[in-house]
C-alpha positions as CSV (number, residue, x, y, z in Angstrom):
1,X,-16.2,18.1,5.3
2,X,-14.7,16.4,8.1
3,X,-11.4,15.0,7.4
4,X,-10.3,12.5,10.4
5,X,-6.6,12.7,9.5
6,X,-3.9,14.6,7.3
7,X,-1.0,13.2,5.4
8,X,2.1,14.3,4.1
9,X,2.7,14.7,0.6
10,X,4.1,12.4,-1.9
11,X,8.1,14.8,-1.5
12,X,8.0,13.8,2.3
13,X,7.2,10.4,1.4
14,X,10.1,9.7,-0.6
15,X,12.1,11.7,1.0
16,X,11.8,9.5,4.0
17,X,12.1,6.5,1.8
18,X,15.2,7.6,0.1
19,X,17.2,8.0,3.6
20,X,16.2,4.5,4.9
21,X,16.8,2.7,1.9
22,X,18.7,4.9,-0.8
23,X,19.5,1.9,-3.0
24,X,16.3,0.2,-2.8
25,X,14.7,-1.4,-5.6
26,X,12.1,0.7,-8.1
27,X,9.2,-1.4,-6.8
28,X,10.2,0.2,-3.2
29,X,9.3,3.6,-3.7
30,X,6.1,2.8,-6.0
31,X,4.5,1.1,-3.0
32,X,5.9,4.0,-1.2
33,X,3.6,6.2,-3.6
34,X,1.2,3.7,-4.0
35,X,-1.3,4.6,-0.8
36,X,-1.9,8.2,-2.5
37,X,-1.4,7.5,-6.1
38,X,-4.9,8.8,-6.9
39,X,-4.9,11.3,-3.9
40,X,-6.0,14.2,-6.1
41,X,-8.7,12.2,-8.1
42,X,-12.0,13.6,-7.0
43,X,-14.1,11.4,-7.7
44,X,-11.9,8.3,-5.8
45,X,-14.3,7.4,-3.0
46,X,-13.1,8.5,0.5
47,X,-13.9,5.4,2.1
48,X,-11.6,4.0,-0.4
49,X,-8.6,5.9,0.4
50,X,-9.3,6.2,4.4
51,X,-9.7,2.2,4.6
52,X,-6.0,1.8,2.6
53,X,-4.7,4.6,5.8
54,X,-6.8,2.7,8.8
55,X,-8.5,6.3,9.2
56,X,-11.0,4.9,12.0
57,X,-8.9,2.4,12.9
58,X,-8.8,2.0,16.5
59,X,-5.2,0.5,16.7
60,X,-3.0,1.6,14.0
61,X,0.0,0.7,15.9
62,X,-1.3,-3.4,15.8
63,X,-2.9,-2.8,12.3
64,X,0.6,-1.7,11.0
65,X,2.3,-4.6,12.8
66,X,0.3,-7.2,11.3
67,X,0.5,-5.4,7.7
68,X,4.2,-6.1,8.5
69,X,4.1,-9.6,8.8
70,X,2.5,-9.7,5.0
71,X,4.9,-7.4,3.5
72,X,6.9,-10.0,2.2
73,X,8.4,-8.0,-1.3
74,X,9.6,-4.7,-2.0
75,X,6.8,-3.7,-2.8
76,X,4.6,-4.3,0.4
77,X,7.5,-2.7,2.4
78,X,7.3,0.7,0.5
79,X,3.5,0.7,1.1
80,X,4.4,-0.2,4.8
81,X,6.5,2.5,4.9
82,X,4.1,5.0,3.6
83,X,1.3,4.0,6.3
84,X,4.0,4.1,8.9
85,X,4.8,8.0,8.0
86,X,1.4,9.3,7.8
87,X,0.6,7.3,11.2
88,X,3.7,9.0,12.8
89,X,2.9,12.1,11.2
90,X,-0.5,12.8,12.3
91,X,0.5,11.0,16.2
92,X,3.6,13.5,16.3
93,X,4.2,16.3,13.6
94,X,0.4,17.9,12.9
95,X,-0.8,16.8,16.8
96,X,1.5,19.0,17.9
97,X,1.3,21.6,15.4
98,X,-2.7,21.7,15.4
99,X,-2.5,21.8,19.6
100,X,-0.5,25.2,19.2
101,X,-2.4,26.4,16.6
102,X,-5.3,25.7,17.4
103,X,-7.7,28.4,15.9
104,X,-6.6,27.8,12.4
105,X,-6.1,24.3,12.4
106,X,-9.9,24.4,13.3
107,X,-10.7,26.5,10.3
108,X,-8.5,25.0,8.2
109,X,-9.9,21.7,9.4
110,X,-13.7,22.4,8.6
111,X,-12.6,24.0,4.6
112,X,-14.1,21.7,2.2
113,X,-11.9,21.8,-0.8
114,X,-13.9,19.2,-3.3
115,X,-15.9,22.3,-4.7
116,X,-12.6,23.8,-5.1
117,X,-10.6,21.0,-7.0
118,X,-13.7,20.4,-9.3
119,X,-13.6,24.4,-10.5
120,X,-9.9,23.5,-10.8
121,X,-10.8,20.1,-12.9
122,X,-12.4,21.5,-15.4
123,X,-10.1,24.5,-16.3
Protein backbone atom coordinates (compact mmCIF):
# COMPACT_ATOMS: atom_id res chain seq x y z
CA UNK A 1 0.00 0.00 0.00
CA UNK A 2 1.00 3.25 -1.27
CA UNK A 3 -0.01 6.07 0.89
CA UNK A 4 0.43 9.48 -1.11
CA UNK A 5 0.60 11.58 2.09
CA UNK A 6 0.85 11.46 6.07
CA UNK A 7 -0.92 13.38 8.59
CA UNK A 8 -0.58 14.41 12.00
CA UNK A 9 -2.48 13.06 14.64
CA UNK A 10 -5.63 14.25 16.20
CA UNK A 11 -3.07 15.90 19.72
CA UNK A 12 -1.15 18.02 16.97
CA UNK A 13 -4.32 18.97 15.58
CA UNK A 14 -5.75 20.50 18.56
CA UNK A 15 -2.87 21.46 19.73
CA UNK A 16 -2.55 23.80 16.88
CA UNK A 17 -6.12 24.79 17.20
CA UNK A 18 -5.91 25.60 20.85
CA UNK A 19 -3.01 28.23 20.31
CA UNK A 20 -4.82 30.15 17.43
CA UNK A 21 -8.02 30.25 18.87
CA UNK A 22 -7.94 29.16 22.75
CA UNK A 23 -11.50 30.45 23.36
CA UNK A 24 -13.06 29.34 20.28
CA UNK A 25 -16.36 27.88 20.18
CA UNK A 26 -16.96 23.77 20.75
CA UNK A 27 -18.01 23.49 17.03
CA UNK A 28 -14.34 24.90 16.35
CA UNK A 29 -12.37 22.08 17.34
CA UNK A 30 -15.02 19.33 16.14
CA UNK A 31 -14.44 20.48 12.60
CA UNK A 32 -10.92 20.52 13.64
CA UNK A 33 -11.36 16.65 14.31
CA UNK A 34 -13.82 16.23 11.86
CA UNK A 35 -11.36 15.45 8.58
CA UNK A 36 -10.05 12.19 10.63
CA UNK A 37 -12.95 11.42 12.86
CA UNK A 38 -13.11 7.87 11.38
CA UNK A 39 -9.28 7.72 10.58
CA UNK A 40 -8.85 4.37 12.36
CA UNK A 41 -12.10 2.77 10.82
CA UNK A 42 -10.87 0.12 8.40
CA UNK A 43 -13.30 -0.39 6.48
CA UNK A 44 -13.82 3.78 5.62
CA UNK A 45 -12.94 3.85 1.94
CA UNK A 46 -9.59 5.48 1.18
CA UNK A 47 -10.88 7.43 -1.64
CA UNK A 48 -13.21 8.81 0.92
CA UNK A 49 -10.78 10.18 3.31
CA UNK A 50 -7.96 11.20 0.59
CA UNK A 51 -10.82 13.32 -1.39
CA UNK A 52 -11.83 15.28 2.17
CA UNK A 53 -7.42 15.90 2.30
CA UNK A 54 -7.09 16.84 -1.66
CA UNK A 55 -4.52 13.76 -1.67
CA UNK A 56 -4.05 14.04 -5.63
CA UNK A 57 -4.86 17.31 -5.70
CA UNK A 58 -2.69 19.20 -7.86
CA UNK A 59 -3.11 22.70 -6.07
CA UNK A 60 -3.72 22.37 -2.54
CA UNK A 61 -2.65 25.82 -1.88
CA UNK A 62 -5.84 27.20 -4.41
CA UNK A 63 -8.06 24.23 -3.22
CA UNK A 64 -7.56 25.48 0.47
CA UNK A 65 -8.14 29.08 -0.66
CA UNK A 66 -11.31 28.50 -2.19
CA UNK A 67 -12.47 26.06 0.89
CA UNK A 68 -11.80 29.39 2.63
CA UNK A 69 -14.17 31.50 0.98
CA UNK A 70 -17.12 28.71 2.04
CA UNK A 71 -16.06 28.43 5.52
CA UNK A 72 -18.43 30.76 6.71
CA UNK A 73 -19.14 29.08 10.57
CA UNK A 74 -17.09 27.74 13.21
CA UNK A 75 -17.33 24.88 12.08
CA UNK A 76 -16.02 25.11 8.46
CA UNK A 77 -13.01 27.09 9.89
CA UNK A 78 -11.88 24.22 12.30
CA UNK A 79 -12.10 21.79 9.25
CA UNK A 80 -10.12 24.55 7.30
CA UNK A 81 -7.75 24.52 9.81
CA UNK A 82 -7.29 20.88 9.95
CA UNK A 83 -6.56 20.72 5.98
CA UNK A 84 -4.24 23.65 6.39
CA UNK A 85 -1.98 21.60 9.01
CA UNK A 86 -1.69 18.39 7.33
CA UNK A 87 -1.01 20.38 3.93
CA UNK A 88 1.85 22.33 5.83
CA UNK A 89 2.78 19.30 7.48
CA UNK A 90 3.53 17.05 4.69
CA UNK A 91 5.06 20.41 2.36
CA UNK A 92 7.38 21.22 5.49
CA UNK A 93 7.63 18.86 8.68
CA UNK A 94 7.75 14.97 7.08
CA UNK A 95 9.44 16.48 3.49
CA UNK A 96 12.08 17.31 5.31
CA UNK A 97 12.24 14.59 7.75
CA UNK A 98 11.65 11.73 4.97
CA UNK A 99 14.61 13.64 2.68
CA UNK A 100 17.10 12.91 5.69
CA UNK A 101 15.90 9.83 6.31
CA UNK A 102 15.46 8.53 3.51
CA UNK A 103 16.02 4.64 3.85
CA UNK A 104 13.38 4.26 6.51
CA UNK A 105 10.92 6.56 5.41
CA UNK A 106 11.00 4.30 2.31
CA UNK A 107 10.35 1.26 4.30
CA UNK A 108 8.21 2.71 6.48
CA UNK A 109 6.45 4.17 3.45
CA UNK A 110 5.74 0.72 1.58
CA UNK A 111 4.33 -1.17 5.32
CA UNK A 112 0.85 -1.93 4.73
CA UNK A 113 -0.77 -1.81 8.10
CA UNK A 114 -4.60 -2.77 7.13
CA UNK A 115 -3.67 -6.59 7.84
CA UNK A 116 -2.31 -5.26 11.02
CA UNK A 117 -5.32 -3.07 12.35
CA UNK A 118 -7.78 -5.88 11.32
CA UNK A 119 -5.72 -8.66 13.67
CA UNK A 120 -6.00 -5.64 16.08
CA UNK A 121 -10.03 -5.31 15.32
CA UNK A 122 -10.96 -8.29 16.25
CA UNK A 123 -9.02 -8.80 19.65
Amino acid sequence: MHREAYMPGHMIHLLVAKKLHPNAETAFYVGNLTPDANALDVNMQREKKDKIHFVGVSDIEAALKEFALKANNDYLKGFLLHLYVDWKWNTTCLADFASKRQSWYSAYDAEDFSEWFSACKRR
